[in-house]
C-alpha positions as CSV (number, residue, x, y, z in Angstrom):
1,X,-4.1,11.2,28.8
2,X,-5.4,9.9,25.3
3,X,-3.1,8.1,23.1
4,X,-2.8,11.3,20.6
5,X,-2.0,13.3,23.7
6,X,0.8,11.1,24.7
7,X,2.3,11.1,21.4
8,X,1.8,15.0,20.9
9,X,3.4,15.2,24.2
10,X,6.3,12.9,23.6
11,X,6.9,14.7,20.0
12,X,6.6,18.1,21.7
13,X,9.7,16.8,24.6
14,X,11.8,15.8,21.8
15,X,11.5,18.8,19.5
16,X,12.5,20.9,23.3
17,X,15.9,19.1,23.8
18,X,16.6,18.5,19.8
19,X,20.3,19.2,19.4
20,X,20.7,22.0,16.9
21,X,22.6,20.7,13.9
22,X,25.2,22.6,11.9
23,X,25.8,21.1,8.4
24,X,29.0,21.7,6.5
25,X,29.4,23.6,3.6
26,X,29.9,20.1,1.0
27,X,27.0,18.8,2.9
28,X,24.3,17.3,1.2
29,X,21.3,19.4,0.1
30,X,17.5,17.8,1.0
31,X,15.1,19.9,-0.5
32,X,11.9,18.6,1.0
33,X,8.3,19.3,1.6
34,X,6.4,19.4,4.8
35,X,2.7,21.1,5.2
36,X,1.6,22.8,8.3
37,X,1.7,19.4,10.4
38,X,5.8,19.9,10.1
39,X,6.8,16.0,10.4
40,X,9.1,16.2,7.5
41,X,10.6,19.5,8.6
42,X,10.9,18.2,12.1
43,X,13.1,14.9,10.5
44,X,14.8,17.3,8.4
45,X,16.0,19.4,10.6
46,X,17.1,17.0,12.9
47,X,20.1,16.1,9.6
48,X,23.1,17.3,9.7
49,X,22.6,18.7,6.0
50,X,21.8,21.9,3.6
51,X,18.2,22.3,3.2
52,X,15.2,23.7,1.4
53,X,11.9,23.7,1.9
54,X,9.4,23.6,-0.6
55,X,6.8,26.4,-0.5
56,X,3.6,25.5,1.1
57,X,1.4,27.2,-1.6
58,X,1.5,26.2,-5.1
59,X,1.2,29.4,-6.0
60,X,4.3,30.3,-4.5
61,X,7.2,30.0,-7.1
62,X,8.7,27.2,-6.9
63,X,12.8,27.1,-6.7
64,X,14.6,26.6,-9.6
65,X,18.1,24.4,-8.5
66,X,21.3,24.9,-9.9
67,X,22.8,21.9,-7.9
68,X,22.4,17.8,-6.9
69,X,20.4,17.6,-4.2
70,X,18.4,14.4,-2.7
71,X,14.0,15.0,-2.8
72,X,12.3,14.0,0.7
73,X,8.7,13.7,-0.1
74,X,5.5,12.7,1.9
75,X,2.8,10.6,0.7
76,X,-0.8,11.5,1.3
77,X,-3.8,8.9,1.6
78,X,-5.9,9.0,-1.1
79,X,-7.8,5.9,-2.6
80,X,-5.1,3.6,-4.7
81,X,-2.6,6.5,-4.5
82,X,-3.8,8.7,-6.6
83,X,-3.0,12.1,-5.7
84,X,-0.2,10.9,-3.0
85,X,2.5,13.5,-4.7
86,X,1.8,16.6,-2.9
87,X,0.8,19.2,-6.0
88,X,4.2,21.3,-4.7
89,X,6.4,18.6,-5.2
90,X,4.9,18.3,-8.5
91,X,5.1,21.4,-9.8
92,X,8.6,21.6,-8.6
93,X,9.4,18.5,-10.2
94,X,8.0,19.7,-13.4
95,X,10.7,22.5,-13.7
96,X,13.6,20.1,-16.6
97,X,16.2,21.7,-14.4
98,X,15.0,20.2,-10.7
99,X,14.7,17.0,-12.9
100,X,18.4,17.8,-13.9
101,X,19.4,17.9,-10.5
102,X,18.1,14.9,-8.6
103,X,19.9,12.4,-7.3
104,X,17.7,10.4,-4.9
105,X,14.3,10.3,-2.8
106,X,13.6,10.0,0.4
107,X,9.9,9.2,1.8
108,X,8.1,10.4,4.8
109,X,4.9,8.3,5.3
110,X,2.3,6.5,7.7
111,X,2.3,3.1,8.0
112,X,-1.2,3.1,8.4
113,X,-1.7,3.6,4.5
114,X,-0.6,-0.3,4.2
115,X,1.1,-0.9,0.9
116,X,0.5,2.7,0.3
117,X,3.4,3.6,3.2
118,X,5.8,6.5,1.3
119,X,4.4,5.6,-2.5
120,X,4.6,9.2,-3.3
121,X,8.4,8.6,-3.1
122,X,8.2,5.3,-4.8
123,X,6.5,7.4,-8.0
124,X,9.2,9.9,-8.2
125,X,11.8,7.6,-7.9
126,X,10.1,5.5,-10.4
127,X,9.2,8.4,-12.9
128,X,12.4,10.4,-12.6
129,X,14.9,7.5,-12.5
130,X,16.5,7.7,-9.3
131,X,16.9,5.7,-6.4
132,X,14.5,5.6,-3.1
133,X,17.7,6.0,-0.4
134,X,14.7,5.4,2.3
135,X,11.4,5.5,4.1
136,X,10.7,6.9,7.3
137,X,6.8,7.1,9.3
138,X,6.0,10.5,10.5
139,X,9.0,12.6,11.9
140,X,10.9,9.4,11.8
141,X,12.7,7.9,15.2
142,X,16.4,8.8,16.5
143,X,17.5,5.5,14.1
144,X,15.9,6.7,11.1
145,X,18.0,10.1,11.9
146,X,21.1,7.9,12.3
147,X,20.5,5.6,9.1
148,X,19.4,8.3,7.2
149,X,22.7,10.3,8.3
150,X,25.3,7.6,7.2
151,X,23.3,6.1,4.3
152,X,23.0,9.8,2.4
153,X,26.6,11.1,3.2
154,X,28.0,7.8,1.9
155,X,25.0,8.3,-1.0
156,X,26.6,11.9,-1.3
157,X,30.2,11.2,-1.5
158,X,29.9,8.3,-3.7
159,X,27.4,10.5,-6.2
160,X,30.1,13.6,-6.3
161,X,32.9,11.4,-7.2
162,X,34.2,12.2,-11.1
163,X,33.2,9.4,-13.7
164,X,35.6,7.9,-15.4
């Protein structure tokens, strides 16, 4: 069996016994977007949190939010990064009230891309002001699921505290 057949095989195994996952009502909301490879939906879906998905088309609507919620993006290869911000993301992004809303960024990415690895979520984080909560390669690994878990509940609770 090839290498690519192995890990198709292996991802195919662990999307049959994935655990489904129930989030709570004050759960965090990942609004995300994934093309027709699915990685990101398959990490997403493995959180125990409210999510969206982005439309695939860009000219679909895009959603217009009303509420925080935490942006997990992928990053494309393209030469020096250019063009790593899937045009979806950035059309939702261009919407003041999504801008509004945002409270973090996750990245999805291949660590093939070198110092390229999730920049499309370094750029939003950098252009909207935010902060990148984390990286993850392709559908991520059971500890990336873990991390990501902890890190954006205790992100989440922190975030919906009242300001003094």
């Amino acid at each position: 069996m090839s290498t690519l057949a192995t890990v198709l095989a292996a991802a195919q195994e662990r999307e049959n016994h994935r655990l489904d996952v129930t989030a709570r009502e004050d759960s965090p909301l990942v609004v995300y977007f994934s093309s027709v490879t699915r990685n990101t939906d398959r990490f997403i879906q493995k959180l125990p949190v409210r999510s969206l998905r982005l439309p695939l088309k860009t000219s679909e609507p895009a959603p217009e939010l009303t509420e925080p919620f935490v942006l997990a993006v992928p990053s494309y290869g393209r030469p020096g990064g250019a063009g790593s911000v899937p045009p979806q993301v950035v059309k939702f992004l261009n919407q003041p009230v999504n801008r509004q809303h945002l409270m973090g960024v996750i990245g999805a990415g291949n660590t093939n891309f070198g110092s390229l690895f999730c920049v499309a979520a370094e750029k939003v984080a950098v252009k909207c002001q935010v902060p990148l909560l984390y990286k993850f390669e392709l559908m991520g690994t059971d500890e990336d699921v873990e991390k990501v878990t902890l890190g954006l509940d205790k992100f989440w609770q922190a975030s919906m505290q009242p300001r003094d």
